[in-house]
C-alpha positions in Angstrom: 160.6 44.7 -80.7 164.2 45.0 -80.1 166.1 42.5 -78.0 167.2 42.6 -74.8 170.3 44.8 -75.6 167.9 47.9 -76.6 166.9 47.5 -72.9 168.1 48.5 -69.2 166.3 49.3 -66.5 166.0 51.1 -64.0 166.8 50.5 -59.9 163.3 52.1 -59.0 161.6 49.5 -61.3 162.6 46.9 -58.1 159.6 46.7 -55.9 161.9 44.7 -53.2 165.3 46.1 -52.6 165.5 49.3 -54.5 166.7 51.4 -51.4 169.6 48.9 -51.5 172.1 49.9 -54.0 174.4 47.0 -53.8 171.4 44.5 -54.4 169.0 46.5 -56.9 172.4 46.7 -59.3 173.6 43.4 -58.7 170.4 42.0 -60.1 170.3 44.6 -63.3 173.6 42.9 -64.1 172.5 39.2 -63.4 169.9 40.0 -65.9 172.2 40.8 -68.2 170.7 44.7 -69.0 173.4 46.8 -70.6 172.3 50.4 -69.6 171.0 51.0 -66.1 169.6 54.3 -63.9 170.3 54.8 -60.7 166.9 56.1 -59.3 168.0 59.2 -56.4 164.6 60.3 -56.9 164.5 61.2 -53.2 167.3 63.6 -51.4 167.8 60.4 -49.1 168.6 57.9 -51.9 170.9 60.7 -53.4 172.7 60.8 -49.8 173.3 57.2 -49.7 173.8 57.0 -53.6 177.1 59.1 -52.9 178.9 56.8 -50.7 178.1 53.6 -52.8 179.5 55.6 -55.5 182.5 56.1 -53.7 183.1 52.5 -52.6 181.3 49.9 -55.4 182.1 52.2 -58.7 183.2 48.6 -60.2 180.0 47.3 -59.7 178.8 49.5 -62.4 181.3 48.4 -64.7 179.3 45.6 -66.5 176.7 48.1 -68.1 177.4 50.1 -71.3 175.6 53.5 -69.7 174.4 54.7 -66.3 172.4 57.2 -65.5 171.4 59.1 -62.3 167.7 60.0 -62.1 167.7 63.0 -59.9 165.7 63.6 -56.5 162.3 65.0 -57.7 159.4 67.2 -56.0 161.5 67.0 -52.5 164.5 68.7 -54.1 162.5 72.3 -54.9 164.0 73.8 -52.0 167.8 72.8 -52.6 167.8 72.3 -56.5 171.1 74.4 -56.2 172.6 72.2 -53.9 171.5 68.8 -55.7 173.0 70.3 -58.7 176.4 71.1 -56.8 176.9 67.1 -55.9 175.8 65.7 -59.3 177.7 68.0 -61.6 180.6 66.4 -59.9 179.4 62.7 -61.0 180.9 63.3 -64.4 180.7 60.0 -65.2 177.2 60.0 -65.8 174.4 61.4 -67.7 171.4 63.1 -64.7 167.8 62.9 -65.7 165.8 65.6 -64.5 162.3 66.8 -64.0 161.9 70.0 -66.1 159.3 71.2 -63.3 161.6 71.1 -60.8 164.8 72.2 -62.3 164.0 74.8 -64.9 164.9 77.9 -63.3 167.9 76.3 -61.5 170.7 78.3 -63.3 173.1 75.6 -62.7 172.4 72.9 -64.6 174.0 74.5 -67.2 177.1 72.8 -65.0 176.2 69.9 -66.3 176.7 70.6 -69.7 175.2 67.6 -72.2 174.8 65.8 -69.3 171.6 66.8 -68.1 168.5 64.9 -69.9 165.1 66.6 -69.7 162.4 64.2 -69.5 158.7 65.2 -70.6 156.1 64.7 -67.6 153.0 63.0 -66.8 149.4 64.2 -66.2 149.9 65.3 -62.7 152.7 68.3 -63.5 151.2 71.7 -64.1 154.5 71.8 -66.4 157.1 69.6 -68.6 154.2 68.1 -70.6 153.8 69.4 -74.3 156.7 70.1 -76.9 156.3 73.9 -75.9 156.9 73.4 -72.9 159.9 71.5 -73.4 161.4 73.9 -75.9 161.2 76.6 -73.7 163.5 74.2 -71.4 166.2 73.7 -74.1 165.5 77.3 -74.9 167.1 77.7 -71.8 169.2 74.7 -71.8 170.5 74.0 -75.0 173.2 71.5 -74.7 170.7 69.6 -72.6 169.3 66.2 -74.2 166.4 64.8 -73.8 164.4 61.5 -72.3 160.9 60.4 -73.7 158.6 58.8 -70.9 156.5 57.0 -73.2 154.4 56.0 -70.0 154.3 60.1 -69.0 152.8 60.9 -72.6 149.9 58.3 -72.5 148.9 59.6 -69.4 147.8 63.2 -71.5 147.2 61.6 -75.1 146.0 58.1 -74.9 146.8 57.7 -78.9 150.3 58.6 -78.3 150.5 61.1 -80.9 152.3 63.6 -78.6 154.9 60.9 -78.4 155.3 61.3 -82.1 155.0 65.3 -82.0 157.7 65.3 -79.4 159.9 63.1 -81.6 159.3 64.9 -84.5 161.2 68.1 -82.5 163.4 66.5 -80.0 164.7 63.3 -81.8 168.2 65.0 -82.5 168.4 65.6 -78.5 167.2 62.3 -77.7 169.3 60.3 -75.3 167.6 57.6 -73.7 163.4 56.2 -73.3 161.3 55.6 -70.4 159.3 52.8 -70.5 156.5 51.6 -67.1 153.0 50.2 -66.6 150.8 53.3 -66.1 147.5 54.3 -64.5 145.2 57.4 -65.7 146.2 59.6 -62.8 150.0 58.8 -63.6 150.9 56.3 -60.7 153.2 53.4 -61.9 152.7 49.9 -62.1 154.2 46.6 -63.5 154.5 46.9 -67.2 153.0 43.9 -69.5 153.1 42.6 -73.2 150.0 44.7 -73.9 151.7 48.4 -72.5 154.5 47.2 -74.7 152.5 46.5 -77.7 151.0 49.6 -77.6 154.5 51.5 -77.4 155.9 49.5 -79.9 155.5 52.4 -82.7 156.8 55.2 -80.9 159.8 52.5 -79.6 160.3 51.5 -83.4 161.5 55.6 -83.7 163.7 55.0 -81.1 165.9 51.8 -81.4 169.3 54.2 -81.5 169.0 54.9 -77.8 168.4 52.6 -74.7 165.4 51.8 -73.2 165.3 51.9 -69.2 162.2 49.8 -67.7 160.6 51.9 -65.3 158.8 48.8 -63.7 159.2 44.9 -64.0 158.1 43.5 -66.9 155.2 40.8 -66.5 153.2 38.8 -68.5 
């Protein structure tokens, strides 16, 4: 396995504090990760994502990349508007849920700064390498984020991983990396989940790796 500089994490992946920006960053860069996400995956984190933004920008200073994981199944309704406030964040690279955002016209606003990532067992779309081409059909400066987790959830052998590498390894920008259960909910990731990853990771060592959830074991 790669060493800790293939890794960051992301703030969701903090059980206690991740609703406090100030203290979930503070410990990525104790840690000593080098790429971090800033999980908005709710409209409410976004709102108070913005004005920590505003204020701390230095804090973020200390990683090599950040990302912005954009607010989820809430945000259906105002995709438009969501898109409006990131696209001005051009600073950093915005992860996004293909179900959600793939008929929202203006993420081509964000240029190569949007990252697709394929979904898990519980989306009706986002899952399978046509699915996802028919998103960079759409959006094709967009790049691309594996959730390793998300594809063992629909192939236990993780040979879609390897499918969707095969196709999208030229758009890939960053990995997604958790402790998973069968019907997709997240959990602390251990030694084993990483063992288990480790040949779809060794196809992947040129981009960072953001932990989903802790680490243990």
């Amino acid at each position: 396995m790669e060493t800790l500089s293939n890794f960051g994490i992301a703030t969701g992946a903090f059980t206690a504090g991740r609703d406090d920006w100030s203290a979930s960053v503070a410990k990525a860069a104790a840690v000593g990760y080098h790429h971090l996400e800033l999980t908005a995956i709710t409209l409410e984190r976004l709102d108070q994502l913005l004005p920590y933004l505003a204020e701390h920008s230095a804090a973020l200073d200390p990683f090599e990349r950040v990302s912005i994981h954009a607010p989820a199944t809430e945000a259906r309704g105002s995709t438009a508007a969501v898109i409006a406030v990131l696209a001005h964040l051009d600073r950093f690279d915005i992860v996004l849920h293909p179900d959600v955002y793939v008929d929202e016209q203006s993420v081509r606003l964000l240029g190569g700064r949007a990252v697709f990532e394929n979904m898990d067992c519980q989306k009706d779309f986002g899952r399978t390498s046509a699915d996802l081409e028919s998103v960079f059909s759409a959006f094709p400066a967009a790049a691309f984020c594996l959730d390793v987790a998300h594809v063992w959830t629909n192939d236990p052998s993780l040979g879609l991983a390897h499918e969707l590498l095969d196709s999208l390894d030229d758009r890939l920008r960053q990995v997604h990396v958790s402790g998973i259960e069968d019907d997709g909910t997240h959990r602390a990731m251990t030694t084993d989940d990483l063992k288990l990853y480790e040949p779809v990771l060794a196809r992947c060592g040129h981009v960072p790796w953001l932990l989903e959830t802790e680490l243990v074991g």
